[in-house]
Structure formats: C-alpha cells, structure tokens
C-alpha positions as CSV (number, residue, x, y, z in Angstrom):
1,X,-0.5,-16.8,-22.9
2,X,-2.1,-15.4,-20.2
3,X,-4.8,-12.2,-19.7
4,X,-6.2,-10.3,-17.1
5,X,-8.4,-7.6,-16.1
6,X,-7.6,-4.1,-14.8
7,X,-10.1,-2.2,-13.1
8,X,-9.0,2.0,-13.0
9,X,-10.4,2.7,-9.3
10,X,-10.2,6.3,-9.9
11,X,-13.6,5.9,-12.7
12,X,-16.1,6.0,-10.1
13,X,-16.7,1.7,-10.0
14,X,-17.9,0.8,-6.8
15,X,-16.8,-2.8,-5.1
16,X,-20.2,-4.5,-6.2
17,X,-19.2,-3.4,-9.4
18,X,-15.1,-4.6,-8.9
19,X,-16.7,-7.5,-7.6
20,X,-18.7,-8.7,-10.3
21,X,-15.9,-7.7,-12.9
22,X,-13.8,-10.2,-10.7
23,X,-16.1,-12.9,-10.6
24,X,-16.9,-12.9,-14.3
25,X,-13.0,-12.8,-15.1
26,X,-12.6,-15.8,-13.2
27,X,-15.3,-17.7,-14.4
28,X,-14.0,-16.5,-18.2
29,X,-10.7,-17.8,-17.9
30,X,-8.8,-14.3,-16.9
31,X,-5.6,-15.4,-15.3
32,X,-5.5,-12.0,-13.0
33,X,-7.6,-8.9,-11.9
34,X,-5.4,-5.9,-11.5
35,X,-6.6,-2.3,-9.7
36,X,-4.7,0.6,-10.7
37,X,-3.6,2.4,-7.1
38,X,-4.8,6.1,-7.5
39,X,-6.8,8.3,-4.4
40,X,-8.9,10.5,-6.4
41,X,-10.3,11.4,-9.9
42,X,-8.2,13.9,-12.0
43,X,-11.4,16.5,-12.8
44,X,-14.7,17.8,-11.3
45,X,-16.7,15.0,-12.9
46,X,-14.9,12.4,-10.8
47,X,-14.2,14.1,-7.8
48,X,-17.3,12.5,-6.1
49,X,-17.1,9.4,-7.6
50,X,-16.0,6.4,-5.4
51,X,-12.4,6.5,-5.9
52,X,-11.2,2.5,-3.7
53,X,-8.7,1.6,-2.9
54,X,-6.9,-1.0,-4.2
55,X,-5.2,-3.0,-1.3
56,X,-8.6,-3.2,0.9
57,X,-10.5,-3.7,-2.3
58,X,-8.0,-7.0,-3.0
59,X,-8.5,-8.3,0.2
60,X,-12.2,-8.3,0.2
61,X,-11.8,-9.8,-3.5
62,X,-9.7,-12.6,-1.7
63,X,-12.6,-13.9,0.3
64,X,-14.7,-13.5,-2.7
65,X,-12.9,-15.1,-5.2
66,X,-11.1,-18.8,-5.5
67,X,-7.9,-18.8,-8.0
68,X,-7.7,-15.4,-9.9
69,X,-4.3,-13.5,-9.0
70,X,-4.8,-10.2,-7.4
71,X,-2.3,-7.5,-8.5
72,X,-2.3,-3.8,-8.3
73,X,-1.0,-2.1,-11.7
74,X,0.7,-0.5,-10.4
75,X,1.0,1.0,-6.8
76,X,2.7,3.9,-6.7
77,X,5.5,4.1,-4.0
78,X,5.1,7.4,-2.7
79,X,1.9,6.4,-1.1
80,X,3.1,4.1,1.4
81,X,6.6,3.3,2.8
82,X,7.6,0.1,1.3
83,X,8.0,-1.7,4.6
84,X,4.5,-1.2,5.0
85,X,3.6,-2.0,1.8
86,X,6.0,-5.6,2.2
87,X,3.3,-6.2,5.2
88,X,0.6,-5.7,3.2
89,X,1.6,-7.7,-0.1
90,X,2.7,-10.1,2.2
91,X,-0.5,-10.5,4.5
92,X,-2.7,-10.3,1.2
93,X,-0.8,-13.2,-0.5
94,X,-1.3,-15.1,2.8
95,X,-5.2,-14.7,2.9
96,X,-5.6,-15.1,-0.4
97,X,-3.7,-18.5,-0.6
98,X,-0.8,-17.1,-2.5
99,X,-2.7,-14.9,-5.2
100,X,-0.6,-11.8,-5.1
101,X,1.1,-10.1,-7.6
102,X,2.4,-7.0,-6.7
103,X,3.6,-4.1,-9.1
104,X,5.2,-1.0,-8.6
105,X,5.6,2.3,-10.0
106,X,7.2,5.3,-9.6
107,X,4.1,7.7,-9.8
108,X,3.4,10.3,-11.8
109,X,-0.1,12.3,-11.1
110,X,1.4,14.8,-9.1
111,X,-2.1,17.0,-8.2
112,X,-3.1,14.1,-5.8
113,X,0.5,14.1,-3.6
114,X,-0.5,17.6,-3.3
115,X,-4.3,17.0,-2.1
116,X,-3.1,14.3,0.0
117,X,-0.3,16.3,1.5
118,X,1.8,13.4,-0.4
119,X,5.9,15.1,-1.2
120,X,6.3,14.6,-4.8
121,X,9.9,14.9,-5.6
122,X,11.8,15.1,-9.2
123,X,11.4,12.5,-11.7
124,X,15.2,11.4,-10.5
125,X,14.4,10.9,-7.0
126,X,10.7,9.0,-7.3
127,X,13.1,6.8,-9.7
128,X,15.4,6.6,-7.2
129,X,12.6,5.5,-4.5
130,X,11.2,2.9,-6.4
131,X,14.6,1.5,-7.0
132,X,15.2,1.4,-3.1
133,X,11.8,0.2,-2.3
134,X,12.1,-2.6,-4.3
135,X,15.4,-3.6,-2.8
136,X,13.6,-3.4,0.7
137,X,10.5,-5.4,-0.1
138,X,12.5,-7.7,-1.6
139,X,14.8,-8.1,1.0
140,X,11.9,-8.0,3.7
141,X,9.9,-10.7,1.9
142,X,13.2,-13.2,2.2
143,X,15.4,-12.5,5.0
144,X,14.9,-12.0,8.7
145,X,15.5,-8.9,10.3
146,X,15.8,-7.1,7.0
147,X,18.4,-4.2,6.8
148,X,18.6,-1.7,4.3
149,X,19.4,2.1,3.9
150,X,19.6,4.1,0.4
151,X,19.4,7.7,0.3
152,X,16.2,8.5,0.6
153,X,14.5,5.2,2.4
154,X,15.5,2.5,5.4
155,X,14.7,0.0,7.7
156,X,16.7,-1.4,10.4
157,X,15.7,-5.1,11.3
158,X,12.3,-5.3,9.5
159,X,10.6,-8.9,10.1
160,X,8.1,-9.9,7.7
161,X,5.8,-12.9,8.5
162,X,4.1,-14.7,6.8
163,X,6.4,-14.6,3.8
164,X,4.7,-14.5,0.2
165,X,4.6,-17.7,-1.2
166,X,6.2,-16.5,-4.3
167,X,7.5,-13.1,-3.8
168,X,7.4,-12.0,-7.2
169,X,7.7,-8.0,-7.9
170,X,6.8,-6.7,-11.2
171,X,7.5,-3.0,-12.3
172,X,5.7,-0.6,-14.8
173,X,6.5,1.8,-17.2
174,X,8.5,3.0,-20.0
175,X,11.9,5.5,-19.3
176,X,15.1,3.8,-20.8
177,X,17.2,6.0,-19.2
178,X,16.4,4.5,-15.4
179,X,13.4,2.7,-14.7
180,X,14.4,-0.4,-17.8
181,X,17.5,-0.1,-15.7
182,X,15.6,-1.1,-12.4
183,X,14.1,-4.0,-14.4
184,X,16.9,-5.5,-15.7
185,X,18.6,-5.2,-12.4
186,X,16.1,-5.8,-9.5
187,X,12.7,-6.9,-11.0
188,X,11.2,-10.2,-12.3
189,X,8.4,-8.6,-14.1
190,X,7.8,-5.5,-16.7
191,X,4.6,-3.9,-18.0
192,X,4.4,-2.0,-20.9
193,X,1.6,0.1,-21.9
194,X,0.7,2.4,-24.7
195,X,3.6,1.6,-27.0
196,X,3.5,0.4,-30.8
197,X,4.5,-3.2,-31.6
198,X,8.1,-1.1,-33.0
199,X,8.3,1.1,-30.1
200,X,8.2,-1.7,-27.9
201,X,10.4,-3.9,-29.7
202,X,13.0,-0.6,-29.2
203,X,12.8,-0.8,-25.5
204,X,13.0,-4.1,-25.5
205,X,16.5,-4.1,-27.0
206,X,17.6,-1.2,-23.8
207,X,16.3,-3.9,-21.6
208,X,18.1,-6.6,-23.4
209,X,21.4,-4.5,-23.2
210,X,20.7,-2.9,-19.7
211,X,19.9,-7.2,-18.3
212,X,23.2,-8.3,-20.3
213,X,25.2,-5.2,-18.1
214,X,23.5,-7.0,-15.0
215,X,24.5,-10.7,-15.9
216,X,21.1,-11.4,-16.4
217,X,19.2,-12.8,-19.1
218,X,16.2,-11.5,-20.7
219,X,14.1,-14.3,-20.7
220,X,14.0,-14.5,-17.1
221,X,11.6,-11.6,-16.7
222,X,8.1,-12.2,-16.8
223,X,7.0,-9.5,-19.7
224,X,3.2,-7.9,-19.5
225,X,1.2,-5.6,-21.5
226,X,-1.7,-3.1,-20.2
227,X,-3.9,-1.3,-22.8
228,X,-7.7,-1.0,-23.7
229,X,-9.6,-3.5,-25.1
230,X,-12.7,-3.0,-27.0
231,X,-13.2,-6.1,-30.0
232,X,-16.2,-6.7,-32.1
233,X,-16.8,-10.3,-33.9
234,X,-17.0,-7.9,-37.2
235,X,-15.9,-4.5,-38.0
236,X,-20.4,-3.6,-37.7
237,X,-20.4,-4.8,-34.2
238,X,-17.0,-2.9,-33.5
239,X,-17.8,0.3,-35.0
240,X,-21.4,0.1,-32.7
241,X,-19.1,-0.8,-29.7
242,X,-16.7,1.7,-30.5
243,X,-19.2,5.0,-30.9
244,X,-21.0,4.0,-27.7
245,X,-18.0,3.9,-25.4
246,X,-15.5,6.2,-27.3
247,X,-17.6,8.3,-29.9
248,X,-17.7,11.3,-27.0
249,X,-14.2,11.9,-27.3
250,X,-13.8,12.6,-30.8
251,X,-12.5,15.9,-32.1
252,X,-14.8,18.6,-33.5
253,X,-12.5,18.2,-36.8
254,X,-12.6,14.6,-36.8
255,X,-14.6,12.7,-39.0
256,X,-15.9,9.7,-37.6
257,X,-13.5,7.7,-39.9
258,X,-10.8,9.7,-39.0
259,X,-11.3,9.4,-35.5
260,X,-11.9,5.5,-35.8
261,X,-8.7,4.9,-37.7
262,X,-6.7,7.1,-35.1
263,X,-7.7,5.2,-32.0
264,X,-6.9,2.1,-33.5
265,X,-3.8,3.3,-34.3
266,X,-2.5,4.0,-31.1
267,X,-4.2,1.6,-28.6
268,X,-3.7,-1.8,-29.9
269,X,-6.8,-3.6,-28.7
270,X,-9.1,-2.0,-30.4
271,X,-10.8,-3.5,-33.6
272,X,-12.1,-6.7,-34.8
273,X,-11.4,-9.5,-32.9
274,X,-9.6,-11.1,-35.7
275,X,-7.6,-7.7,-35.5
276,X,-6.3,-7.8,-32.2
277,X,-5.7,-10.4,-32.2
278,X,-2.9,-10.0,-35.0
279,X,-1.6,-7.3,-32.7
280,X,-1.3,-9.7,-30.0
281,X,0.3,-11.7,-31.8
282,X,3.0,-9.3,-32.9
283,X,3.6,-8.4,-28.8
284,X,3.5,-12.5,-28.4
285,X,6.6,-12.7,-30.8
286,X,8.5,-10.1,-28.9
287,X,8.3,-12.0,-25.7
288,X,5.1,-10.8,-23.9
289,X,3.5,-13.6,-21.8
290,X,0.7,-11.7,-20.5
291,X,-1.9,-9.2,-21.3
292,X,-4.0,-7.0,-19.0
293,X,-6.6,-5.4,-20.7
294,X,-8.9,-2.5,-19.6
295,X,-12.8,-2.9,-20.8
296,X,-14.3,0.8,-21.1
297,X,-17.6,-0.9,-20.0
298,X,-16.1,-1.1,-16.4
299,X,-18.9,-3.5,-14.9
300,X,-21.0,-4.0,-17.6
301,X,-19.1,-7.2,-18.3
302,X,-20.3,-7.6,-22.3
303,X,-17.0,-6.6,-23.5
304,X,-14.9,-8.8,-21.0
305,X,-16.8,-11.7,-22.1
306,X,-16.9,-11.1,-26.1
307,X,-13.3,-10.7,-25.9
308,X,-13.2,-14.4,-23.6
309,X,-15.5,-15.8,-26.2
310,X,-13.6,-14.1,-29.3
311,X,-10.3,-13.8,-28.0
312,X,-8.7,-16.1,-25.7
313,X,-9.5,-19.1,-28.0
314,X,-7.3,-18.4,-30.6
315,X,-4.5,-18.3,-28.4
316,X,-5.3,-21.1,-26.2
317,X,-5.8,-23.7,-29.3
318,X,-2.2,-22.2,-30.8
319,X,-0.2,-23.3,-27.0
C-alpha cells in the first residue's frame, strides 16, 4: 500500500509551509506529495491568500527533497495546452530524477476560467479535451515528432526531450458516462475521491466493463484514493481533533453528535485510527493501491505524523 500527501494550494499555505509538509512526508514514509492545480481561492477570505502554483512549487520541492514522488492532483487541462504541459512534466521528472507523477482533470471551478480570462466550455467538450490531451502527452512523451489533431486540440511534429522516465498519466474523477471511459481506454492511473466504499465499488464495475470494451484489463491500472484525513489513537483524542479543525462548520441545527456522525459518514478518513483504518481496508479489497490524504492542519504536521505513527503500520506489517 502506498500513501501520500496532498497539499490544496488554493488554502492560503505558503512554500515554507509546502516545504515542511514535504519534508516531514518523506521522512514519515509518504510515498508521494501531491498539489491540487487551482489559481485562486473560491471566496473573499482566500482571495489574498497565497494561492502557488503547483508546477513551480514541484520543482523547487525537487531540489528540496530526495525520493518522494511529486504529482499534481490533478491539473486541470484548460490551464495549459498539453504540449506545454508534456514539456513541463517531462523537464520536472528530469530534474527531479524521475519523481513525477502527473494527473489530469478535466476542470470544474468555472469562476476562475472567467478571472483568468480562461474559455470554459460544456462539460462534453472539457471531457473531450482531456481525452485529446492525454493522447498528445502521451504520444509527445514516446515518439519523435509527435503528431496529433482531435477536434478541439493539435500539434504538428512536437519533440519532447528529455523523455520521462516512466511516463505514467493518471486521471481523476468520477462521471461514468465519459471520463471512466478515458480511463479504461487511455490512462494507467484513476483517483477517486469522495465516494462510499459501495459507491465506489459501483464505478468500479463501469470501469471494469468500459476496460473489457477496450481489450484491457482492470488490474493494469494503478487505482488511487484522495479524501481527508483526520485520526485520533482514541475516539477522546479524535473528537478534540475533530472540533478544533471541523467544529466551525457545523450547522446551527446540528448537535455536535449529529454533526460528528455525519462527517464520518461521508469522508472516510475521519475517526479513530483503528477506524480508518477499517475503511481502508474495505477500498484495499476493491483494488486501491494508494491513498492520498489531505491533513486539515495544512503545515502544522501533528496530524500527518499521528496518522504515520497510527496508520501506516498496520498496513505495512499486513504486506
């Protein structure tokens, strides 16, 4: 099993802070630290918060760092033309000494395309994008003068050197109509996040049918999780944890209990360490390989490392 970090760039962390969180995930055992790829906070709070981003961030982190893979999670493709982006995976892998781990998306916060004078076309098309801009980096990251042309994207003779030592391309999200479609056909990696243990197990069937339609099987793609992580070693030291970090958001009509029970409910790293890592579990029998977790204590690092600590030896002592 492996785990990593995710860091949302878009909470006001600065790169001391990303850079600490990095370092401490490495020296805990954390396989990977992942940046989510977003240009602005989404309210007035945020706004003037640093907001980093992602790609510059990793390759400072590369210099910084000695083994951890660096991934966004995920980059959204409207942002840059996937050529570019192929450079930039590519030239990142390089200087890190083969540490990337790129994953795309098809975006979906459609107020910052509009601040940043970003198009931000119908779910279809976006869908349609990302499936094209994965056939290009792809093809860019293993042939010479890479050609392609889709509908809406192209290149015509695109070199790519130095080539990513293992050019491995990982998509996120959830739609069964398309984007489980894109998996099963053109990607060696899926993240999940926010779904039940049954919900996922639903999807996973789509992508089983959807890789079977593709002459594919579905053990040959890498499966991931994202969600937020918050454990305690007991349910006292969760429920502390819990009301510093989440207490805030709870709904005048809530009860505390009420509240509690509902978050655990639907984000599946929260509770007792012994209880997540049941949960786990139940996502490690469906397939999932890898977990990236989100700590609401950003760079505070004391719920990284409880969960290292707590955590990651139960499943290291059971492989």
């Amino acid at each position: 099993m492996k785990f990593g970090v995710q860091i949302e760039n878009h909470l006001g962390i600065t790169y001391n802070g990303v850079r600490k969180v990095a370092l401490e995930a490495e020296k805990s055992g954390f396989d990977g630290l992942f940046i989510c790829d977003h240009l602005m906070g989404r309210n007035e709070d945020t706004y003037r918060q640093p907001c980093l981003d992602p790609w510059v961030t990793m390759g400072a982190l590369a210099q910084a760092t000695k083994k951890i893979m660096l991934g966004t999670l995920v980059s959204a493709v409207g942002f840059r033309y996937p050529s570019l982006l192929a450079k930039m995976g590519a030239t990142l892998d390089h200087v890190s000494g083969g540490r990337l781990q790129l994953a795309l998306g098809a975006g979906w916060h459609e107020p910052e395309y509009k601040a940043y004078g970003i198009p931000f076309p119908p779910v279809g098309e976006r869908m349609q994008q990302l499936r094209e801009a994965v056939q290009i980096i792809r093809s860019m990251w293993t042939q010479d003068q890479a050609i392609f042309e889709g509908k809406y994207l192209k290149i015509d003779g695109a070199w790519c050197y130095p080539r990513p030592v293992s050019p491995k391309i990982w998509v996120g999200g959830g739609g069964e109509k398309t984007l489980l479609r894109i998996v099963a056909e053109l990607a060696d990696g899926w993240n999940a996040v926010g779904l039940s243990v049954d919900e996922y197990a639903r999807k996973l069937e789509t992508l089983r049918t959807f890789c079977e339609n593709a002459g594919r099987k579905l053990n040959t793609i890498e499966r991931s999780y994202y969600g937020t992580c918050l454990v305690g070693s007991n349910e006292n030291e969760f429920r502390e944890s819990f009301n510093r970090y989440y207490g805030q958001y709870r709904k005048a009509e809530e009860t505390m209990e009420v509240f509690v029970e509902r978050m655990r409910s639907t984000r599946p790293f929260v509770g007792t360490a012994a209880e997540v890592s049941e949960k786990m579990k139940g996502f490690q029998e469906l397939g999932v390989s890898y977990f990236i977790l989100y700590f609401p204590d950003k760079d505070g690092l004391s719920l990284l490392k409880r969960f290292a600590d707590l955590v990651m030896p139960r499943f290291a002592s059971a492989s």
